[in-house]
N, CA, C and O atoms as a GROMACS GRO file, in nm:
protein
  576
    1UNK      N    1   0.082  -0.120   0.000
    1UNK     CA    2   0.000   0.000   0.000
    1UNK      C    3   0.086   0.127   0.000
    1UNK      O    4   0.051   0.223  -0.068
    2UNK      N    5   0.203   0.129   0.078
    2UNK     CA    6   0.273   0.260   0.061
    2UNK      C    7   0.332   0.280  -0.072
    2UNK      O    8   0.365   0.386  -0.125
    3UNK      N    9   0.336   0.175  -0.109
    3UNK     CA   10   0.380   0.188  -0.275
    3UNK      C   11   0.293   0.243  -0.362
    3UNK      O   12   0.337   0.335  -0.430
    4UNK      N   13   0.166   0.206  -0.379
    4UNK     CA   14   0.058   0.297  -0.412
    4UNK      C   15   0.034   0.442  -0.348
    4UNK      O   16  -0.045   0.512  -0.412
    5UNK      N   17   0.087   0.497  -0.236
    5UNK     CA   18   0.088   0.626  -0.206
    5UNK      C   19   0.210   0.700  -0.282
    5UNK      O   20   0.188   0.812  -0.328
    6UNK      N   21   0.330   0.643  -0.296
    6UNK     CA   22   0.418   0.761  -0.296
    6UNK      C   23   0.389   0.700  -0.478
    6UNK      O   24   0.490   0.746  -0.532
    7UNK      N   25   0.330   0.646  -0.560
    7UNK     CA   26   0.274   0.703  -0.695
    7UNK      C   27   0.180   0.772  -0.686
    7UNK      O   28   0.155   0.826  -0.793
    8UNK      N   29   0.081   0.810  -0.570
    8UNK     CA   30  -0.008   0.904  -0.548
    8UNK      C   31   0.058   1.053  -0.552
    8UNK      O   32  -0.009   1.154  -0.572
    9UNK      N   33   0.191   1.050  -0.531
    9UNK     CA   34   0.227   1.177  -0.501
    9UNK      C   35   0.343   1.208  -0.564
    9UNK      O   36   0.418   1.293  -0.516
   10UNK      N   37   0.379   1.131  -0.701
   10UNK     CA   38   0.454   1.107  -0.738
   10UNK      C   39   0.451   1.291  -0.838
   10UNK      O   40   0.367   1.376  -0.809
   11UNK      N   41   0.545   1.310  -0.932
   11UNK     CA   42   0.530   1.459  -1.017
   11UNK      C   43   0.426   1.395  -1.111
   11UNK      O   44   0.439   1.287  -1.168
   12UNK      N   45   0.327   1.473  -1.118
   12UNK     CA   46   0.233   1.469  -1.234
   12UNK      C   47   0.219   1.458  -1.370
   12UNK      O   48   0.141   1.406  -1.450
   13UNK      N   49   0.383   1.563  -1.371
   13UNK     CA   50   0.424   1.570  -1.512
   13UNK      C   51   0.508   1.476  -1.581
   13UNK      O   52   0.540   1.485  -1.700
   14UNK      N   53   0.560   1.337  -1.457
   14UNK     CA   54   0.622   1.287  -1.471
   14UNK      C   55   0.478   1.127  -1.495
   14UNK      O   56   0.457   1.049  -1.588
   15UNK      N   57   0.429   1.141  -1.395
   15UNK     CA   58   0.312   1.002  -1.448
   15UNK      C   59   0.207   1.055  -1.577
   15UNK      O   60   0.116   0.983  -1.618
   16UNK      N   61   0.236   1.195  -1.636
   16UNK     CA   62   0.183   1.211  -1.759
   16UNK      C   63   0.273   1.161  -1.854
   16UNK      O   64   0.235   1.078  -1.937
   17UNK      N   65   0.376   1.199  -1.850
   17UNK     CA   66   0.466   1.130  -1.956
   17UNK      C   67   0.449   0.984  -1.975
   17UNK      O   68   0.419   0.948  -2.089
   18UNK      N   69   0.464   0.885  -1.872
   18UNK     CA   70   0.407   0.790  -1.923
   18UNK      C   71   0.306   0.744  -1.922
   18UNK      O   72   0.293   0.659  -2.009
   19UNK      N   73   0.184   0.766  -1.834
   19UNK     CA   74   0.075   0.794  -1.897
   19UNK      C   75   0.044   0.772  -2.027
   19UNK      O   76  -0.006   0.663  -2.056
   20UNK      N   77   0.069   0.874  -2.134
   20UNK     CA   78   0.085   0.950  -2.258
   20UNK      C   79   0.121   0.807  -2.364
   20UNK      O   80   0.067   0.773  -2.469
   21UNK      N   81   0.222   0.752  -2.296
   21UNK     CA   82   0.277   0.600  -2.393
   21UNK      C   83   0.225   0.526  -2.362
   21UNK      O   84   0.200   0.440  -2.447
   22UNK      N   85   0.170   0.504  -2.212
   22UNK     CA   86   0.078   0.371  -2.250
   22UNK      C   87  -0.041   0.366  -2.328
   22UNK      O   88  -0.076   0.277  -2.406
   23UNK      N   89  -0.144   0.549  -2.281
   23UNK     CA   90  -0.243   0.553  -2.359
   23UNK      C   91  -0.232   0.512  -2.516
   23UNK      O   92  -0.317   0.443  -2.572
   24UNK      N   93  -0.112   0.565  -2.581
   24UNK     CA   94  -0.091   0.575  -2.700
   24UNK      C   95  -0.085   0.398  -2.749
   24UNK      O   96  -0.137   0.347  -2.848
   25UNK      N   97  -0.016   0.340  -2.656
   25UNK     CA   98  -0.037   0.186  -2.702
   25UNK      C   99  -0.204   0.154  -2.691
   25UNK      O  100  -0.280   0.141  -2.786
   26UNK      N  101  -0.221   0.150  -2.616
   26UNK     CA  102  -0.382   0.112  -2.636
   26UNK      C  103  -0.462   0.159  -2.762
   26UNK      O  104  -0.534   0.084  -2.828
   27UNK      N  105  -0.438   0.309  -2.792
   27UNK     CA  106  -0.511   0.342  -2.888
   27UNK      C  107  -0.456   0.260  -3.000
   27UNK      O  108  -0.543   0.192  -3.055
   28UNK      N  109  -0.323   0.247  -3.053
   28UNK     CA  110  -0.255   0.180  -3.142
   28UNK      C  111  -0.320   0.033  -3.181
   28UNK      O  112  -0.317  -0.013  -3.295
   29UNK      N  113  -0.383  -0.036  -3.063
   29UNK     CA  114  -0.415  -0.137  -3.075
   29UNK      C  115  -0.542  -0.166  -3.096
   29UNK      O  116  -0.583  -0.276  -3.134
   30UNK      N  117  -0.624  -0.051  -3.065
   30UNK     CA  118  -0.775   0.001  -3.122
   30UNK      C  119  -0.789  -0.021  -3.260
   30UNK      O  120  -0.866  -0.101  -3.313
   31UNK      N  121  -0.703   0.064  -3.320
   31UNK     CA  122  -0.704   0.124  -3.445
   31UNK      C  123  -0.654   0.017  -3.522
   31UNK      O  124  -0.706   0.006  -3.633
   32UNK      N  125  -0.567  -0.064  -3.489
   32UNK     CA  126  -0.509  -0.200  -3.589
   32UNK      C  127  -0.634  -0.258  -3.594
   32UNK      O  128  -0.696  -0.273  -3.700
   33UNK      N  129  -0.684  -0.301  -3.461
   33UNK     CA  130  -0.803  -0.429  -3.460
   33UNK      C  131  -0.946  -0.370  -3.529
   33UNK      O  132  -1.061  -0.414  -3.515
   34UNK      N  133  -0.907  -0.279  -3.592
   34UNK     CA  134  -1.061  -0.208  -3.682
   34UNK      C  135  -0.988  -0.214  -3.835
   34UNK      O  136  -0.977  -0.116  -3.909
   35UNK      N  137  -0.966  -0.278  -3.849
   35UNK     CA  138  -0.882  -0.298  -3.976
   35UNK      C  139  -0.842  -0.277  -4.028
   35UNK      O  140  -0.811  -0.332  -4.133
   36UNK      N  141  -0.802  -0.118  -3.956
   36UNK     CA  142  -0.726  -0.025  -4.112
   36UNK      C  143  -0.560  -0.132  -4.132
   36UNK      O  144  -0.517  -0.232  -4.074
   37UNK      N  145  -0.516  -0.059  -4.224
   37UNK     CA  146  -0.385  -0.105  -4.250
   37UNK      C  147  -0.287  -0.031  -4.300
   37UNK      O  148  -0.168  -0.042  -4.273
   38UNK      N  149  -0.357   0.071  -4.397
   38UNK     CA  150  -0.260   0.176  -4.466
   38UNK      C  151  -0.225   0.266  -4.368
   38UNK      O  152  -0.311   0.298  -4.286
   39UNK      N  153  -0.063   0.333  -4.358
   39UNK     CA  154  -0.032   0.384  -4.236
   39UNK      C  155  -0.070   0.536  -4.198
   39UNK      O  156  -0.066   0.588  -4.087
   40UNK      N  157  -0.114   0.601  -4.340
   40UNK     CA  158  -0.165   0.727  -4.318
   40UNK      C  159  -0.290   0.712  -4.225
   40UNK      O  160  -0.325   0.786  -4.133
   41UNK      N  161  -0.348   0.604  -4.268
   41UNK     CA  162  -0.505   0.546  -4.220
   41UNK      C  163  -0.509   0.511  -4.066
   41UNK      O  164  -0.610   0.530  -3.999
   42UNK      N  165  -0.399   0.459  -4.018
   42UNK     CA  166  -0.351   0.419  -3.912
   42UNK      C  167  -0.364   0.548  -3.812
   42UNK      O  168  -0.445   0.557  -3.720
   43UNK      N  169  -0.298   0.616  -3.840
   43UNK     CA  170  -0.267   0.780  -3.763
   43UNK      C  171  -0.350   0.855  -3.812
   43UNK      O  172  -0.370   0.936  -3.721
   44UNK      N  173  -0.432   0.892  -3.925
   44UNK     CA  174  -0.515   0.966  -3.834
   44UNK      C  175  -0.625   0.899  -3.778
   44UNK      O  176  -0.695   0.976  -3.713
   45UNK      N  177  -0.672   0.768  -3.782
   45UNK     CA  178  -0.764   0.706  -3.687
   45UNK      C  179  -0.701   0.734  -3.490
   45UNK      O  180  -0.759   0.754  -3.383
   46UNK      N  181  -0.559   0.720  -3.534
   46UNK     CA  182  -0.522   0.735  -3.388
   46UNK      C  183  -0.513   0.870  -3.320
   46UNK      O  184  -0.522   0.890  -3.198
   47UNK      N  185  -0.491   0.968  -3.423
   47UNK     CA  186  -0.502   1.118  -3.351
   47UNK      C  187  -0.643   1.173  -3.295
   47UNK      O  188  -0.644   1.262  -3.210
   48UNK      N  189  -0.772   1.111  -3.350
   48UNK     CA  190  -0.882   1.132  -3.310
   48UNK      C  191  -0.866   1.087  -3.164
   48UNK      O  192  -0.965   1.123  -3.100
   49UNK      N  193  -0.776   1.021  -3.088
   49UNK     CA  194  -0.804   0.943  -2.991
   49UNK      C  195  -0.743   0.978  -2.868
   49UNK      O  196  -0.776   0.947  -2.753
   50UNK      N  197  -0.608   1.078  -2.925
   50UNK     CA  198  -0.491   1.133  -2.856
   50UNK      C  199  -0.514   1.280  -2.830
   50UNK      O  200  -0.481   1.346  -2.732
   51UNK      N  201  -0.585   1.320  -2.951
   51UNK     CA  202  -0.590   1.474  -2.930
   51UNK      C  203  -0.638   1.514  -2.816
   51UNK      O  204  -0.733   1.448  -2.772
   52UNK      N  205  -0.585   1.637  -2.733
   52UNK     CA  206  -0.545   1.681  -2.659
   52UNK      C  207  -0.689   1.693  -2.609
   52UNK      O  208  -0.739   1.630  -2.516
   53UNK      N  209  -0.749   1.786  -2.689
   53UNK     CA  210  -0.893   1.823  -2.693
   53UNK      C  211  -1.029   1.691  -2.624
   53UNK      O  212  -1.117   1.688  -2.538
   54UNK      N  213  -0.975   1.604  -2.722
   54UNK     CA  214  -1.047   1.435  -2.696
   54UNK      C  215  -1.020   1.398  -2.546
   54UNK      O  216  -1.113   1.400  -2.466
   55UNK      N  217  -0.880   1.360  -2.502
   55UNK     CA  218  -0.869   1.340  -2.409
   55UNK      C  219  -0.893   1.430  -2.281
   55UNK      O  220  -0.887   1.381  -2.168
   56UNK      N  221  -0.920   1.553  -2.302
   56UNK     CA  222  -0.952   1.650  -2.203
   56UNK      C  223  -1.101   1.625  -2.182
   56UNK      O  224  -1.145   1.602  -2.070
   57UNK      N  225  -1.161   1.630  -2.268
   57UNK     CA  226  -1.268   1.652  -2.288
   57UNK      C  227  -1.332   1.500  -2.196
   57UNK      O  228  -1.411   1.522  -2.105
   58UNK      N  229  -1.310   1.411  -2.215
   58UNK     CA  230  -1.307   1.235  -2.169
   58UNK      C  231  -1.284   1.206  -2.054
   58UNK      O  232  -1.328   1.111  -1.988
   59UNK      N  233  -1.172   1.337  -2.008
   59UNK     CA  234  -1.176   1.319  -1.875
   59UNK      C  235  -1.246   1.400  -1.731
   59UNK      O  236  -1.247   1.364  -1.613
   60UNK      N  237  -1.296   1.510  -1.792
   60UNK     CA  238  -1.430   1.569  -1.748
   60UNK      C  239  -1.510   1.513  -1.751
   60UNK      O  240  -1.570   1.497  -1.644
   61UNK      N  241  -1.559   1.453  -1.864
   61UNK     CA  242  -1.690   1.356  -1.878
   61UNK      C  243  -1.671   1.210  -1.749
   61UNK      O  244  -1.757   1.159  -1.677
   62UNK      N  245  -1.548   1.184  -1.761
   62UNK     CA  246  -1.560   1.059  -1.635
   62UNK      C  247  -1.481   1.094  -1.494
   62UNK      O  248  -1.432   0.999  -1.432
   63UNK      N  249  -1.470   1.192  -1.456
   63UNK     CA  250  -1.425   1.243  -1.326
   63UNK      C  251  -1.547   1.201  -1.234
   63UNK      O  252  -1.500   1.158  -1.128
   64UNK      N  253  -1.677   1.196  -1.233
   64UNK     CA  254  -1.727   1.171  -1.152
   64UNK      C  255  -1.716   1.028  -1.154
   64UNK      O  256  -1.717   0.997  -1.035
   65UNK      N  257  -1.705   0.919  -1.227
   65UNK     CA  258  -1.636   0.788  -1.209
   65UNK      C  259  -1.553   0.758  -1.127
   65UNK      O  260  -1.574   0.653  -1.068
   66UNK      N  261  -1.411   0.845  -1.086
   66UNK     CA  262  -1.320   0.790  -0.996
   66UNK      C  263  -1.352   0.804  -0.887
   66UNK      O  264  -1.434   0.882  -0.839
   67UNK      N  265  -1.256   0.691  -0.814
   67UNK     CA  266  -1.218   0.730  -0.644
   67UNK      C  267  -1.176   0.830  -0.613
   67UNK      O  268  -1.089   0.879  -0.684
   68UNK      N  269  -1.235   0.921  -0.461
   68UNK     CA  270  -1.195   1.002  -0.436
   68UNK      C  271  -1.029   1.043  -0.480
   68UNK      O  272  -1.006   1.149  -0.538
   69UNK      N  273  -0.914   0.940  -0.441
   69UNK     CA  274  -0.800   0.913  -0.446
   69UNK      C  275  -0.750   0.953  -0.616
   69UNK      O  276  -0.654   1.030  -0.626
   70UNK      N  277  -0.815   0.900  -0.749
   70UNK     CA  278  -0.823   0.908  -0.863
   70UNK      C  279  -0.866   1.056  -0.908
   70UNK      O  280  -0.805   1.131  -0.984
   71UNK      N  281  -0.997   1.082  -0.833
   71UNK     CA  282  -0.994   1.227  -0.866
   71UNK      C  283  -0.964   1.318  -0.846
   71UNK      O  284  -0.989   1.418  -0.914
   72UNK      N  285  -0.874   1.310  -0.702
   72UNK     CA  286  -0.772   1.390  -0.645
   72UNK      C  287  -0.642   1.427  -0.727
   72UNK      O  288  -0.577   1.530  -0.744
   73UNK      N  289  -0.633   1.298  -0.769
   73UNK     CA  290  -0.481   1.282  -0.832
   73UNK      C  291  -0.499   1.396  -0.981
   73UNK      O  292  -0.421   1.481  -1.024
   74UNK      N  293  -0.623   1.356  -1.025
   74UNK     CA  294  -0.632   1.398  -1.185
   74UNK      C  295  -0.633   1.594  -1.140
   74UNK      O  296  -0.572   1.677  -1.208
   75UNK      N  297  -0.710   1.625  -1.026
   75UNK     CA  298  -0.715   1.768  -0.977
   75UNK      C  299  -0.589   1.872  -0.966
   75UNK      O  300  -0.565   1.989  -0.993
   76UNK      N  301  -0.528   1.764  -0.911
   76UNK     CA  302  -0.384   1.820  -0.919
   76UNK      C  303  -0.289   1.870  -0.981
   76UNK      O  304  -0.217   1.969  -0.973
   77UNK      N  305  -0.313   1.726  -1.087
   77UNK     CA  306  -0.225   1.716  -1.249
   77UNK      C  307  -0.294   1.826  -1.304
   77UNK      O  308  -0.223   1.922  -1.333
   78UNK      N  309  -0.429   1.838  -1.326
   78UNK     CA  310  -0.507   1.926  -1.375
   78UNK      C  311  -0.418   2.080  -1.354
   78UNK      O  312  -0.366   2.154  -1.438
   79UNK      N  313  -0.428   2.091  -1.172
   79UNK     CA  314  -0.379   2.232  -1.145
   79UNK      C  315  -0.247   2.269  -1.183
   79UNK      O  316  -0.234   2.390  -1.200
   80UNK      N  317  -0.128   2.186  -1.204
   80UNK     CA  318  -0.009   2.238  -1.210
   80UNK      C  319  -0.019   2.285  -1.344
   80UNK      O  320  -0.085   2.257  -1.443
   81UNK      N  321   0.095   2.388  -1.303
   81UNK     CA  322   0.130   2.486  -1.367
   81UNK      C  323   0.204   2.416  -1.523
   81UNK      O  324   0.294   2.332  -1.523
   82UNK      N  325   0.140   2.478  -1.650
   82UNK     CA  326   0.221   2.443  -1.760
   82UNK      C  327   0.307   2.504  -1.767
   82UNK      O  328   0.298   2.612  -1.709
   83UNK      N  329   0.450   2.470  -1.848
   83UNK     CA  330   0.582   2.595  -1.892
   83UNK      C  331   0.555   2.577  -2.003
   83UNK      O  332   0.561   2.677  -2.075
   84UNK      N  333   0.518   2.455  -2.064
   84UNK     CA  334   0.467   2.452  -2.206
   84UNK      C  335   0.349   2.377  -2.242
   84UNK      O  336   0.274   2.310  -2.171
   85UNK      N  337   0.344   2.405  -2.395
   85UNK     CA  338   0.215   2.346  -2.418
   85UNK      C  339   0.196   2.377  -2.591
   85UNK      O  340   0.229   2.488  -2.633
   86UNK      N  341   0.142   2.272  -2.686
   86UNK     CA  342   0.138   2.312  -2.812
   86UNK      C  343   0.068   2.422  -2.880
   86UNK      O  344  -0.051   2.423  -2.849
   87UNK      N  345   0.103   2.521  -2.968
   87UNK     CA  346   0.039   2.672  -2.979
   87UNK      C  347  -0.155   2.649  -3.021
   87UNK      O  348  -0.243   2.734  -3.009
   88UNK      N  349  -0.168   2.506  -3.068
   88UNK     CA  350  -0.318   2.524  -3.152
   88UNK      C  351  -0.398   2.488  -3.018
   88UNK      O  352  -0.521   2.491  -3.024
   89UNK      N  353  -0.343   2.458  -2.913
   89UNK     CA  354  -0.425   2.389  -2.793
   89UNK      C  355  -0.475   2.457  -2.701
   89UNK      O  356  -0.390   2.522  -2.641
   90UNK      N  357  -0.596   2.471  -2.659
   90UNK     CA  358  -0.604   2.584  -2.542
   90UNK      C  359  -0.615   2.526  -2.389
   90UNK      O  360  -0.671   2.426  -2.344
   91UNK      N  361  -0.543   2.625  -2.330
   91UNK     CA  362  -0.478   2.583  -2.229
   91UNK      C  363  -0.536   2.484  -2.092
   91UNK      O  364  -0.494   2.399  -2.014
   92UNK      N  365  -0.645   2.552  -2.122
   92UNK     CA  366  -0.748   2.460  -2.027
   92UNK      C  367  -0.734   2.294  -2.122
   92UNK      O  368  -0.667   2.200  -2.079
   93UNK      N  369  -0.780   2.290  -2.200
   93UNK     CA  370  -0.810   2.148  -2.254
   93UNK      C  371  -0.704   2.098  -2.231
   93UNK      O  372  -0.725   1.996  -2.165
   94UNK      N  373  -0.566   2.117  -2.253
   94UNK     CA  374  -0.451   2.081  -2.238
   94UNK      C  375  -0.430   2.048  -2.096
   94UNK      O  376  -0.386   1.934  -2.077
   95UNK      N  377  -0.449   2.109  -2.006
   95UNK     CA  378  -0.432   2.058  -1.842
   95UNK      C  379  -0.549   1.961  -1.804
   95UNK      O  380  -0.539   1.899  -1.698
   96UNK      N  381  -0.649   1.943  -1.875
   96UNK     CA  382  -0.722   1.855  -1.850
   96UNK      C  383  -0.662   1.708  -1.928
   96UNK      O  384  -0.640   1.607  -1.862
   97UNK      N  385  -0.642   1.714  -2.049
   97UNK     CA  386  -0.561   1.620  -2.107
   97UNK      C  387  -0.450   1.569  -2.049
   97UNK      O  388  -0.424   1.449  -2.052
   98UNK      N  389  -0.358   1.681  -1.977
   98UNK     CA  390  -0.244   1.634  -1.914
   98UNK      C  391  -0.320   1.537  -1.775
   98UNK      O  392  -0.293   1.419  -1.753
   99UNK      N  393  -0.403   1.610  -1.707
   99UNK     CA  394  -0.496   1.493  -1.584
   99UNK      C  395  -0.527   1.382  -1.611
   99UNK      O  396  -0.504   1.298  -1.524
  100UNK      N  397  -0.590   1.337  -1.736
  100UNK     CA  398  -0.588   1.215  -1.798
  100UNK      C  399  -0.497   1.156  -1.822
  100UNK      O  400  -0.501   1.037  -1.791
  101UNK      N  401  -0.366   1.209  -1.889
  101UNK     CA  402  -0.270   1.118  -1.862
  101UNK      C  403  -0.212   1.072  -1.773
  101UNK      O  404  -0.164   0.959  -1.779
  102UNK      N  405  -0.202   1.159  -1.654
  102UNK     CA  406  -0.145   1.134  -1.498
  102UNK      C  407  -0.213   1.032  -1.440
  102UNK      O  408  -0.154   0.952  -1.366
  103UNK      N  409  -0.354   1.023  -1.469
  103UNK     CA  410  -0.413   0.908  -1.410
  103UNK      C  411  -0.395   0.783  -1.488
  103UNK      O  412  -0.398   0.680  -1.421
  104UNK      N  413  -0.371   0.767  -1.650
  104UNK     CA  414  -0.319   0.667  -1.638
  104UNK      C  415  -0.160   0.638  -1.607
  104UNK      O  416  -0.138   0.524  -1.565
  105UNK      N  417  -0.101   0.684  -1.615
  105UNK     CA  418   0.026   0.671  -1.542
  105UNK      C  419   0.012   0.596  -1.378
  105UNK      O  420   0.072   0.498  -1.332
  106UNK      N  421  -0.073   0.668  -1.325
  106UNK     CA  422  -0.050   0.673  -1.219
  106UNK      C  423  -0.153   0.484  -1.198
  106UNK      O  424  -0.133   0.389  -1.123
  107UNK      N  425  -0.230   0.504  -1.277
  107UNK     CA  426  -0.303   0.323  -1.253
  107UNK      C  427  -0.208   0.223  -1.341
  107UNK      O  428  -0.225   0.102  -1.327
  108UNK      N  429  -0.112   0.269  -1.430
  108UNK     CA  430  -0.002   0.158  -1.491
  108UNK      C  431   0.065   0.142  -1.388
  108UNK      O  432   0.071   0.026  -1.346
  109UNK      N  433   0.145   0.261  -1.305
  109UNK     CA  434   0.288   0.246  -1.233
  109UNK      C  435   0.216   0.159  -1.101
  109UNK      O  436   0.273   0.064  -1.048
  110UNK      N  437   0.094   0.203  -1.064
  110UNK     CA  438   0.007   0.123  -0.933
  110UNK      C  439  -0.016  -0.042  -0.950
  110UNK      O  440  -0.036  -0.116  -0.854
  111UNK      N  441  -0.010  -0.080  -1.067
  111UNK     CA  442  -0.039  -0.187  -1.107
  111UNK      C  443  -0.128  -0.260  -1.064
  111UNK      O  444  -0.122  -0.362  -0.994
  112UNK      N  445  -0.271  -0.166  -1.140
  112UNK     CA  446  -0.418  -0.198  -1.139
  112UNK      C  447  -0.431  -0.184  -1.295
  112UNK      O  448  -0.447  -0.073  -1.347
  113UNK      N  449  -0.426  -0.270  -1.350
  113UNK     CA  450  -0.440  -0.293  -1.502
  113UNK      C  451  -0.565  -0.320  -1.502
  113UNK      O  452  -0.608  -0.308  -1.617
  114UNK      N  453  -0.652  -0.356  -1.422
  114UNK     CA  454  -0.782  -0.404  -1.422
  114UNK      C  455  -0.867  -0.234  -1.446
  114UNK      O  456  -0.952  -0.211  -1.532
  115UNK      N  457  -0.829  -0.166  -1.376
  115UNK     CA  458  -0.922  -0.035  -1.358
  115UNK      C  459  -0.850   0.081  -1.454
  115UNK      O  460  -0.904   0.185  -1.492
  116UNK      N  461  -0.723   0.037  -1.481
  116UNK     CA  462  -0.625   0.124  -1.584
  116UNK      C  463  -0.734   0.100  -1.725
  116UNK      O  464  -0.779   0.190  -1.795
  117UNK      N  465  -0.764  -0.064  -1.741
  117UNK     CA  466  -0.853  -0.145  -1.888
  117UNK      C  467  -0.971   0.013  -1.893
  117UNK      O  468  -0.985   0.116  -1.958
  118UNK      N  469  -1.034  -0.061  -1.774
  118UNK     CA  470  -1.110  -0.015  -1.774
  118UNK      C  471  -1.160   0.131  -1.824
  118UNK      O  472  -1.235   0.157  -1.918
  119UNK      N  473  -1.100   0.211  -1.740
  119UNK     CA  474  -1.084   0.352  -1.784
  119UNK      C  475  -1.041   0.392  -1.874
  119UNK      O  476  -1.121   0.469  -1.927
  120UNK      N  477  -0.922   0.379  -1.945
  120UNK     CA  478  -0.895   0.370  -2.094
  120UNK      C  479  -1.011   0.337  -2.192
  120UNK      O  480  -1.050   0.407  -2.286
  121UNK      N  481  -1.067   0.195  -2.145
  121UNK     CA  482  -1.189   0.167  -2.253
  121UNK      C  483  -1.333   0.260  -2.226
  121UNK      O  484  -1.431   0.258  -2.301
  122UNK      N  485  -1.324   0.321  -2.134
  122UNK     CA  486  -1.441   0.406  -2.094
  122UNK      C  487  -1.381   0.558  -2.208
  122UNK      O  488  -1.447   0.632  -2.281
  123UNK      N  489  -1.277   0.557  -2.188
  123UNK     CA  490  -1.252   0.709  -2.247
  123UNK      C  491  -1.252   0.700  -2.394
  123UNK      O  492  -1.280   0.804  -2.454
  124UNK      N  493  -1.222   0.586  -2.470
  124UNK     CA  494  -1.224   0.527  -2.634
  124UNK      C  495  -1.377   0.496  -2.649
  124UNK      O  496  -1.425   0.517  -2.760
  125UNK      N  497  -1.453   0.452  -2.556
  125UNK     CA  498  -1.575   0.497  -2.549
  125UNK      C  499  -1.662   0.580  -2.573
  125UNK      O  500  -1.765   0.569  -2.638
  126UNK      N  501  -1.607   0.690  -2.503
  126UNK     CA  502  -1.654   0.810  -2.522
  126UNK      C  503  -1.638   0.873  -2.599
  126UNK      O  504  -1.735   0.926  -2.654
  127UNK      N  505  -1.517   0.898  -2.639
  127UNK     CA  506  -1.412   0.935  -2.789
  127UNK      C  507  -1.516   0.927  -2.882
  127UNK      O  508  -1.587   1.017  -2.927
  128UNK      N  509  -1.516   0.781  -2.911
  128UNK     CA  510  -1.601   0.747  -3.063
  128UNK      C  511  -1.751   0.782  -3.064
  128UNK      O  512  -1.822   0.790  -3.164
  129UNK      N  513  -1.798   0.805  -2.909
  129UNK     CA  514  -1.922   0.814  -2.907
  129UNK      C  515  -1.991   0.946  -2.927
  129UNK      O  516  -2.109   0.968  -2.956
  130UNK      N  517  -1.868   1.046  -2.899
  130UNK     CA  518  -1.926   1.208  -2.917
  130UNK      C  519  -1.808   1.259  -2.985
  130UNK      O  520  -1.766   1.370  -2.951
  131UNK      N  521  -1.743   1.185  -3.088
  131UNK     CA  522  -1.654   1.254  -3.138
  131UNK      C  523  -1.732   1.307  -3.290
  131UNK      O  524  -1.706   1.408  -3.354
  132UNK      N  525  -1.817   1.220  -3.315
  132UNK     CA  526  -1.866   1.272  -3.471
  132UNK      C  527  -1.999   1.363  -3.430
  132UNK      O  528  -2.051   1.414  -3.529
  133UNK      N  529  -2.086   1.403  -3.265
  133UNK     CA  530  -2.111   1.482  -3.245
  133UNK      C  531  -2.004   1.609  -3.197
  133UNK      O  532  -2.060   1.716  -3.174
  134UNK      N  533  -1.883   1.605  -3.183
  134UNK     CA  534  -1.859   1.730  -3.146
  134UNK      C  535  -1.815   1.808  -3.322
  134UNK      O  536  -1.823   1.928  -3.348
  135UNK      N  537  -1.769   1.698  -3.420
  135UNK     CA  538  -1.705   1.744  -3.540
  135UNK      C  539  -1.856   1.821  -3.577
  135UNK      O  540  -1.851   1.944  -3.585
  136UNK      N  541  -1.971   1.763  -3.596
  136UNK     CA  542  -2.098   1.809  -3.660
  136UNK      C  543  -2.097   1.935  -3.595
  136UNK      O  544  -2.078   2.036  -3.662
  137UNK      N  545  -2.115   1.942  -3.469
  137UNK     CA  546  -2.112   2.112  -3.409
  137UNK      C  547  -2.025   2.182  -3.474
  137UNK      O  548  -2.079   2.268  -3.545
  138UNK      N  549  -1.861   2.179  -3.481
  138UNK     CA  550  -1.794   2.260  -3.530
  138UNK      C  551  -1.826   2.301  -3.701
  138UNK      O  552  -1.858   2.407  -3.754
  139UNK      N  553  -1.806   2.200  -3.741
  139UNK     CA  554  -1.902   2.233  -3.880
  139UNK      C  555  -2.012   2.299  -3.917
  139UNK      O  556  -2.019   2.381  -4.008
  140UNK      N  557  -2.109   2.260  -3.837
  140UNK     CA  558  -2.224   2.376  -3.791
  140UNK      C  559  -2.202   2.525  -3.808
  140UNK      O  560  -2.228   2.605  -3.898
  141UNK      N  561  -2.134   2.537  -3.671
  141UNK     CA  562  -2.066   2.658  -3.617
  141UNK      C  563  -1.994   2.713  -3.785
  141UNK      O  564  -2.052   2.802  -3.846
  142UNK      N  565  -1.909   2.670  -3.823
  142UNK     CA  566  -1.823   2.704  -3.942
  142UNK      C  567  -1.923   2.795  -4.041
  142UNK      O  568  -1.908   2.911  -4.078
  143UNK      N  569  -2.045   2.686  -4.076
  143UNK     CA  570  -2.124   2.712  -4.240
  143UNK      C  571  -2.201   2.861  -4.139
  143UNK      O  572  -2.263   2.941  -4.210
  144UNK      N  573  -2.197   2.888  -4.014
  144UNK     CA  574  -2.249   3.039  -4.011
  144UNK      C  575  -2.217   3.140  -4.044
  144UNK      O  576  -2.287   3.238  -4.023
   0.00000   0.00000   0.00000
């Protein structure tokens, strides 16, 4: 159990980083098992899944899902301070994205793969489930 605390309190920016690679394997393995094959086809099926925006957005939507402990952790990651961050991203979505990755980091390095599955498949879930409603809005929005 103390081993699971001091990844509770581990740098944020540091269980986002990997975080960030495991998510990215999972999605990788999404996107093969739907059959694409061509590699342009490959990536951008997988950027729908990574983007900053997606994952921010995924993890607002399931914050009321975690343990107190889980949603503490993501609050945190959430609050720290960026030094950087990519120019098309806005900054909020981006610290929410970065919270999502901290929490999976933080359920890989804990080694709860069971609730890591889980949550990952809840957020690819969600992804696909309001991703072609959020594109229709922006499009919307656009033809005004």
């Amino acid at each position: 159990m103390s081993e699971k605390k001091d990844y509770l309190r581990m740098n944020t920016a540091a269980l986002a980083f990997l975080g960030d690679a495991v998510y990215e394997t999972y999605v990788r393995r999404r996107v093969l098992e739907s059959g694409a094959v061509r590699g342009d086809r490959l990536h951008r099926a997988a950027v729908e899944y990574v983007r900053a925006e997606n994952q921010g957005a995924a993890m607002k939507a399931l914050l009321e899902s975690l343990s107190p402990e889980e949603a503490a952790l993501a609050k945190r990651a959430r609050n720290r301070k960026i030094t950087s961050r990519p120019r098309h991203v806005d900054p909020v979505e981006y610290k929410w994205a970065t919270a999502f990755e901290a929490l999976v980091g933080y359920l890989f390095l804990s080694g709860n793969g069971e609730r890591m599955e889980a949550f990952i498949g809840d957020a690819i879930e969600w992804i696909e489930g309001n991703h072609g409603k959020r594109k229709a809005e922006k499009e919307e929005g656009h033809e005004e």
